[in-house]
N, CA and C atoms as an extended XYZ file, in Angstrom:
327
Properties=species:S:1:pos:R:3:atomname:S:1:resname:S:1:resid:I:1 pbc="F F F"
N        59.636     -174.592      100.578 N   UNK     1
C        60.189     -175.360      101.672 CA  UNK     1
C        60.276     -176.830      101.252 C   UNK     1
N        61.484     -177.480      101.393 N   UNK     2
C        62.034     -178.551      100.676 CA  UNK     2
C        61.156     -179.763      101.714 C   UNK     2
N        60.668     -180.692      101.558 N   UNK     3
C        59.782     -181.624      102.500 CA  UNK     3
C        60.680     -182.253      102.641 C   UNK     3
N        60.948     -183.012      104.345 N   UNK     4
C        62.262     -183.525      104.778 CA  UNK     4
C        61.417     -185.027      105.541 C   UNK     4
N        62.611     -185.978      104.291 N   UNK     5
C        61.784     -187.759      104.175 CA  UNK     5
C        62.464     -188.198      105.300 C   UNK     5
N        61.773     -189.515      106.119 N   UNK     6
C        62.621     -190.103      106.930 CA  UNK     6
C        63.711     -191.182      106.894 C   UNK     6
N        64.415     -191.581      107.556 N   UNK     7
C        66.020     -192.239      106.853 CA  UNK     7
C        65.377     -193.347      105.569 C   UNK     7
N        65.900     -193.438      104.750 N   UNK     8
C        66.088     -194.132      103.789 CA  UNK     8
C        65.634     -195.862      104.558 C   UNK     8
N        64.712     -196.839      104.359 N   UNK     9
C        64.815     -198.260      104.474 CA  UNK     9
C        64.746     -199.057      103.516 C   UNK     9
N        65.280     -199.711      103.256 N   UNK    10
C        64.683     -200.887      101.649 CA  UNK    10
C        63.543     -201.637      102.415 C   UNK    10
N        62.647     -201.410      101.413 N   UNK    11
C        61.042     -201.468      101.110 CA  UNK    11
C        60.273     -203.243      101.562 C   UNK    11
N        61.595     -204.008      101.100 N   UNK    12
C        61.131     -205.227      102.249 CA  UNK    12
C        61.205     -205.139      103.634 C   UNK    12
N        62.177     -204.654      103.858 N   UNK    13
C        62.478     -204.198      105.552 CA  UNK    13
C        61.304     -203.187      106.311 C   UNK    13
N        60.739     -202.423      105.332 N   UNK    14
C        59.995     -201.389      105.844 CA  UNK    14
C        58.477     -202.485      106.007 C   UNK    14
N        58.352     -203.363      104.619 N   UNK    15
C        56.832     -204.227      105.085 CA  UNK    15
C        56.887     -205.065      106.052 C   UNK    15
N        58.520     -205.696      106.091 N   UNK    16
C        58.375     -206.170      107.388 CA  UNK    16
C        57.762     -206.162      108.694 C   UNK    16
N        58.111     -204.484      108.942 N   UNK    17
C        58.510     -204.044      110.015 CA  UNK    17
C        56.653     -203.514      110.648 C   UNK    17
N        56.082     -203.067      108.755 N   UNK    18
C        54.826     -202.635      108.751 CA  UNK    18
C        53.539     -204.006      109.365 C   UNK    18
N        54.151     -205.438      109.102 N   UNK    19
C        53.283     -206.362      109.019 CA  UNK    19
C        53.919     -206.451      110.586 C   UNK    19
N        54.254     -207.099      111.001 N   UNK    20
C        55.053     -207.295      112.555 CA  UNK    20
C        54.671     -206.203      113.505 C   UNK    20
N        54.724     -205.167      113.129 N   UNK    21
C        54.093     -203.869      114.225 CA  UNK    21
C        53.104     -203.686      114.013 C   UNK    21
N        52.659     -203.621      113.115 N   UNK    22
C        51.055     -203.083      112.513 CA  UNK    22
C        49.864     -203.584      112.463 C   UNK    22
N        50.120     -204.850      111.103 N   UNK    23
C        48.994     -205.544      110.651 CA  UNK    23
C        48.810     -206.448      111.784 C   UNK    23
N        49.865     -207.228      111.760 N   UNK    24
C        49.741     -208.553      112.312 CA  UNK    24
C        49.000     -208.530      114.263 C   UNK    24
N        49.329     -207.233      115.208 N   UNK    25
C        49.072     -207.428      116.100 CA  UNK    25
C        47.248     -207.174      115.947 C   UNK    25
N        46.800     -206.876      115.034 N   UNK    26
C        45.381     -206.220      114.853 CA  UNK    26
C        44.342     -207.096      114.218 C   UNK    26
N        45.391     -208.352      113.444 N   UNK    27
C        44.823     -209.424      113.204 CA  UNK    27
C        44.556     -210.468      114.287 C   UNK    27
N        45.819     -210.262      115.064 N   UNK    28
C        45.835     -211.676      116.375 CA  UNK    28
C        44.482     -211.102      117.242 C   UNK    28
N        44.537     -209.703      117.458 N   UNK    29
C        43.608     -209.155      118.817 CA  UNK    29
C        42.127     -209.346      118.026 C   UNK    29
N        41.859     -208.906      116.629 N   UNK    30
C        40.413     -209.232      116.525 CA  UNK    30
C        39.981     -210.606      115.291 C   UNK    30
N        41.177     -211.132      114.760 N   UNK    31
C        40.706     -212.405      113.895 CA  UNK    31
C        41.692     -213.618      114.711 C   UNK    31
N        41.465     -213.941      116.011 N   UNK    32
C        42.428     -214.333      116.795 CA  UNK    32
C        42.752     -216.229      115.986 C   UNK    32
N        41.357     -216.671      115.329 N   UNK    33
C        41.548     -217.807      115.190 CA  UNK    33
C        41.623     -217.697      113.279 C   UNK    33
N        41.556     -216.788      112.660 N   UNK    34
C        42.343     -217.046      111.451 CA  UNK    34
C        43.348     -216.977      111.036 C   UNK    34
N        43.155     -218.168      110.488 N   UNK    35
C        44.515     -218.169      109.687 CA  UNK    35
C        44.971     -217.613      108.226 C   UNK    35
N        46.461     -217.100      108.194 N   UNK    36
C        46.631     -216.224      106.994 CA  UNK    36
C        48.122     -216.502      107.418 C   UNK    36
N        48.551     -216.061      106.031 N   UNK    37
C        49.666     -215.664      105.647 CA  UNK    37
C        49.776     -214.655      105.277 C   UNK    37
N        50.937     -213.598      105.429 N   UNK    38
C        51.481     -212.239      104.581 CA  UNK    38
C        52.643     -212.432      103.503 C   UNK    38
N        52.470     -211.392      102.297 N   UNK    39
C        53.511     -211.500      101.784 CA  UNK    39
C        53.601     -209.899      100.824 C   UNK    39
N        55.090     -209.367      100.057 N   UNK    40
C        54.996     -208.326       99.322 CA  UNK    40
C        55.002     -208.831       98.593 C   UNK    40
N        54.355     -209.004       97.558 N   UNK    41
C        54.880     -209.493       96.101 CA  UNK    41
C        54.281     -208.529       95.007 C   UNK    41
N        54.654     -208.458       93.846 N   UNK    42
C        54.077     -207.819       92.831 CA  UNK    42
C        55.437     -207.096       91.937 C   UNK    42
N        55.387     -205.906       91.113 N   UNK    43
C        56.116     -205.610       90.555 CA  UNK    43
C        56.971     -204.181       91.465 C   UNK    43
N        58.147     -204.262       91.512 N   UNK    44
C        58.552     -202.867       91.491 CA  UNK    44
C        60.340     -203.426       92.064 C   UNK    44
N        61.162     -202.120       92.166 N   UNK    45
C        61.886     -202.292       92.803 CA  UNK    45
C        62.315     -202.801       94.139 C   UNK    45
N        61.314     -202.174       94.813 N   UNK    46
C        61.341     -202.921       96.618 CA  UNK    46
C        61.207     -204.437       96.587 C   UNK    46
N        60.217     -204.807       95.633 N   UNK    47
C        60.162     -206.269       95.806 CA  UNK    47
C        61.392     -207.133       95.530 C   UNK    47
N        62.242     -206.753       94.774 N   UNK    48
C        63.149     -207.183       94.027 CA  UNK    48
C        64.743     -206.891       94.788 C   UNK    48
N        64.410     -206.106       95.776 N   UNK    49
C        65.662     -205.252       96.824 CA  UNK    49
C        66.432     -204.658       95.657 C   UNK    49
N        65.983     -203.649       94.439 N   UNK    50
C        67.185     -202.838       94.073 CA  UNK    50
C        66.752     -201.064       94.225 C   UNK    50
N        65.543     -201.011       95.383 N   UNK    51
C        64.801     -199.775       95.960 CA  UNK    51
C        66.220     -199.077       96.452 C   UNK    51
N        66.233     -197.618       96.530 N   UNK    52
C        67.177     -196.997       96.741 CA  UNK    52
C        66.287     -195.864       97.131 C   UNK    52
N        67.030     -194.461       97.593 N   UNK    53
C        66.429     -193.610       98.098 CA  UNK    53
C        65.194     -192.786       97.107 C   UNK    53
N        65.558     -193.068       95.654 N   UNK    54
C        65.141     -192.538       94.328 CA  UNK    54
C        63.482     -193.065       94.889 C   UNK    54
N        63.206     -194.598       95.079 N   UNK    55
C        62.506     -195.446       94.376 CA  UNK    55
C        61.072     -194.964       95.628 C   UNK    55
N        61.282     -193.927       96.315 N   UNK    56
C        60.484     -193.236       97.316 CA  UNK    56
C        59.419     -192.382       96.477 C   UNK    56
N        59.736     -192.248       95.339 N   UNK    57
C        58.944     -190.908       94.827 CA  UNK    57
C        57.853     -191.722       93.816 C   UNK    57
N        58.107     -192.841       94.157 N   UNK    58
C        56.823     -193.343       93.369 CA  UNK    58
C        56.194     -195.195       93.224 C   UNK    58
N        55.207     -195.186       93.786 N   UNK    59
C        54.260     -196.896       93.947 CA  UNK    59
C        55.434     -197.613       95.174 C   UNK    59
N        56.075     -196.903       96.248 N   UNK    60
C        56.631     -197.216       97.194 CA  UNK    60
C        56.289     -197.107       98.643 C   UNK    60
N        56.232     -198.034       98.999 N   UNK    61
C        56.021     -197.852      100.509 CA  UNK    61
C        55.783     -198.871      101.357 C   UNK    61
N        55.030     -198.790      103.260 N   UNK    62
C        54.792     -199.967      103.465 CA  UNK    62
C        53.620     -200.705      103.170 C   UNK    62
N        53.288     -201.892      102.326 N   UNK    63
C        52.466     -202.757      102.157 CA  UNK    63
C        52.669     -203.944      102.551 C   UNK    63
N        51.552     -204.594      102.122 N   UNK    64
C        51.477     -206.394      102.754 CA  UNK    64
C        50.070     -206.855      101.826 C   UNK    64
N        50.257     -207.814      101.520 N   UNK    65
C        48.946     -208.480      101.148 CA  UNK    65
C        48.998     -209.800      101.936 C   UNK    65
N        47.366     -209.245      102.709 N   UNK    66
C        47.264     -211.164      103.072 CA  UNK    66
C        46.239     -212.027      102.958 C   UNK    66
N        46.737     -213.364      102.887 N   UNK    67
C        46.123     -214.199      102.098 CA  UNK    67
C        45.398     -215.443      103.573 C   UNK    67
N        44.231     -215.701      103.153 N   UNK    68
C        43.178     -216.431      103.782 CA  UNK    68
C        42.791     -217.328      102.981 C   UNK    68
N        41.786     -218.425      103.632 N   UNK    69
C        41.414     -219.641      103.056 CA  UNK    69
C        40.223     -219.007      101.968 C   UNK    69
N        40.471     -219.950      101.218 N   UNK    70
C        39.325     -219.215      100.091 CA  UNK    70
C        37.684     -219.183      101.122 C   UNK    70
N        37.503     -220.251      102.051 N   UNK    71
C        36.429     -220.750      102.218 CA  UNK    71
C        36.299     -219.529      103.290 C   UNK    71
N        37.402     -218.963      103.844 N   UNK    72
C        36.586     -217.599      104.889 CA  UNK    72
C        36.888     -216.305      104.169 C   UNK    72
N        37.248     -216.222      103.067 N   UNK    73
C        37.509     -214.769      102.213 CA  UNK    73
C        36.468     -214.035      102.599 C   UNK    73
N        35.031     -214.585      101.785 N   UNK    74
C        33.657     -213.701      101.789 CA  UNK    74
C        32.985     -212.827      103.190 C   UNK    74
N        33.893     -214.149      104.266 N   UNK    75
C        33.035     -213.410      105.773 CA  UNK    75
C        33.746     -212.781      106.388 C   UNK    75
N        35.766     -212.677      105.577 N   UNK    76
C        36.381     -211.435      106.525 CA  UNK    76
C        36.891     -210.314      105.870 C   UNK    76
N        36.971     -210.282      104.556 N   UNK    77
C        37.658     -209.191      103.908 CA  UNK    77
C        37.581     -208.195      104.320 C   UNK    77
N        36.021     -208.068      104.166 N   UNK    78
C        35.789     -206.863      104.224 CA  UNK    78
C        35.607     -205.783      105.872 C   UNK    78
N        35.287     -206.876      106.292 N   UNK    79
C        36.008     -206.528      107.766 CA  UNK    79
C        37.407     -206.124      108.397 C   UNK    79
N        38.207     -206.887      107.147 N   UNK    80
C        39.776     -206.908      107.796 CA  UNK    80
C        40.205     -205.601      107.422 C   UNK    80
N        39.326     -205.118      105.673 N   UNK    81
C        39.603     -204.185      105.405 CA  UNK    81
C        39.194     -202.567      105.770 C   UNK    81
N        38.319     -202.890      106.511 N   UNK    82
C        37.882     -201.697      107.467 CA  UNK    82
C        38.582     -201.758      108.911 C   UNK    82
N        38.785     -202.883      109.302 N   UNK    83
C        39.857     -202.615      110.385 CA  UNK    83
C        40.887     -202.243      110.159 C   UNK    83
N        41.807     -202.099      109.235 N   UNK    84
C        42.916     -201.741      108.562 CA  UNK    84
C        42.633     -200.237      108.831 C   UNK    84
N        41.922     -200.107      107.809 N   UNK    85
C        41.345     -198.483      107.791 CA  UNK    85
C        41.120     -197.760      108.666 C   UNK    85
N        40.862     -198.342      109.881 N   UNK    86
C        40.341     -197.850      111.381 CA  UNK    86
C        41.020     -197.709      112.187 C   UNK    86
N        41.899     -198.858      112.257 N   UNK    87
C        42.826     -199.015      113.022 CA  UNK    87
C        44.071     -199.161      113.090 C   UNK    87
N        45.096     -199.116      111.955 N   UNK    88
C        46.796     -198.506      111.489 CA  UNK    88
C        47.180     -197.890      112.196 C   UNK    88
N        47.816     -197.560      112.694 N   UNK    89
C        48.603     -196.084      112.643 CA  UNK    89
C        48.893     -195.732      111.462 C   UNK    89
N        49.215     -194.129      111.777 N   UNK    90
C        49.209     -193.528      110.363 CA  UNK    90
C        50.462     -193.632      109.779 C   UNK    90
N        51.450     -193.485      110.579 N   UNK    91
C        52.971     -194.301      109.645 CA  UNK    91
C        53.967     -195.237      110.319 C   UNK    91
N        54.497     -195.878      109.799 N   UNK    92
C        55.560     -196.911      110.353 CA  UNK    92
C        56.902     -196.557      110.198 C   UNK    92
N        58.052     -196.027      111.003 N   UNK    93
C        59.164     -195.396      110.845 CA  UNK    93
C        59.260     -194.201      110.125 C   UNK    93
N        58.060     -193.490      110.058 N   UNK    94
C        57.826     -192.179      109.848 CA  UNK    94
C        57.166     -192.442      108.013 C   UNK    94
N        56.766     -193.488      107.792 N   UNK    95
C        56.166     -193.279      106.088 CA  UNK    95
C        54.602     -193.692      106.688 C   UNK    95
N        53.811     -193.159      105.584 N   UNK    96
C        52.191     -192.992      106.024 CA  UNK    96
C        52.244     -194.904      105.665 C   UNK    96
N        51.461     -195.042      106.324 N   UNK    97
C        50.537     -196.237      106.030 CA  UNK    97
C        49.222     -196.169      105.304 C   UNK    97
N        48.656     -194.862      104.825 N   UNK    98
C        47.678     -194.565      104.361 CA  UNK    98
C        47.692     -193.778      103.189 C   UNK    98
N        46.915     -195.139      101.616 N   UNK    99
C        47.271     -194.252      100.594 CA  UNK    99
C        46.342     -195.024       99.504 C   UNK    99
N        46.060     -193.903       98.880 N   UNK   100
C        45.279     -194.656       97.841 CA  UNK   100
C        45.948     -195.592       96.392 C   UNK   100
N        45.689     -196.905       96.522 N   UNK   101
C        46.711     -197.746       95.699 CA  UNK   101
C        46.114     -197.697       94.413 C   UNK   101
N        46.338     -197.423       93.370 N   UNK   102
C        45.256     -197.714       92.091 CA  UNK   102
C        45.100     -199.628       91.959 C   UNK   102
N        46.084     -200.010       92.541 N   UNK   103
C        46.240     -201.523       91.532 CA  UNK   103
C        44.987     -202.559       92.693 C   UNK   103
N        44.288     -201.683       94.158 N   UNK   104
C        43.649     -202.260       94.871 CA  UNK   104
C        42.437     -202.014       94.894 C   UNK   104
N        41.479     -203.269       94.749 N   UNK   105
C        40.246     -202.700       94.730 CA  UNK   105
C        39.968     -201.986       95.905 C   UNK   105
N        38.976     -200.902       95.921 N   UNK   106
C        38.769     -199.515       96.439 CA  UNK   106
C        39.432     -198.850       96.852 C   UNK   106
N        40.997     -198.848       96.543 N   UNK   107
C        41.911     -197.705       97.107 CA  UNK   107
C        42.230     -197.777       98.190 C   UNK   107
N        41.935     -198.271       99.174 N   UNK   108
C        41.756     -197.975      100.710 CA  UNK   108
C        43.181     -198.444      101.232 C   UNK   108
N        43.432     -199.451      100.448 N   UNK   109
C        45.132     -198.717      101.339 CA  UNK   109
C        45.794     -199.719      100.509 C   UNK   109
């Protein structure tokens, strides 16, 4: 049985859509007074917009990395990163939000 993907999005549009629906309302409700920025960056096609329907079958999907003051890193990471974990939904326009990344420390998403 052939597994049936949901419509095709280019991969900035999809983190967009992942940080704006997802991350970002979960940051305002429990880190209401930090401040951060989001961004995709790194290597691949999506980053670059030449993702096509192909570029699904592999290191694709929705992500975000976000970035905090160095001086509150130590007292929220790891919090932010268990709220992540806890609290996502499991996909954004039908792709999981949940996956083990090799290039992130502990995998967790």
């Amino acid at each position: 049985m052939k597994e049936t993907l949901p419509p095709f999005i280019k991969g900035m549009d999809l983190c967009e859509r992942f940080y704006n629906e997802a991350v970002r309302p979960l940051l305002d409700d429990q880190f209401r007074e930090l401040r951060h920025s989001a961004a995709r960056i790194g290597r691949g096609s999506d980053v670059l917009g030449f993702d096509t329907e192909q570029s699904r079958d592999h290191d694709w999907g929705p992500k975000v990395m976000i970035f905090v003051d160095e001086e509150e890193f130590d007292g929220v990471h790891k919090a932010i990163s268990e709220l992540m974990g806890d609290k996502l939904p499991f996909a954004i326009a039908g792709y999981p939000t949940h996956f083990a990344d090799p290039h992130v420390s502990g995998g967790v998403l």
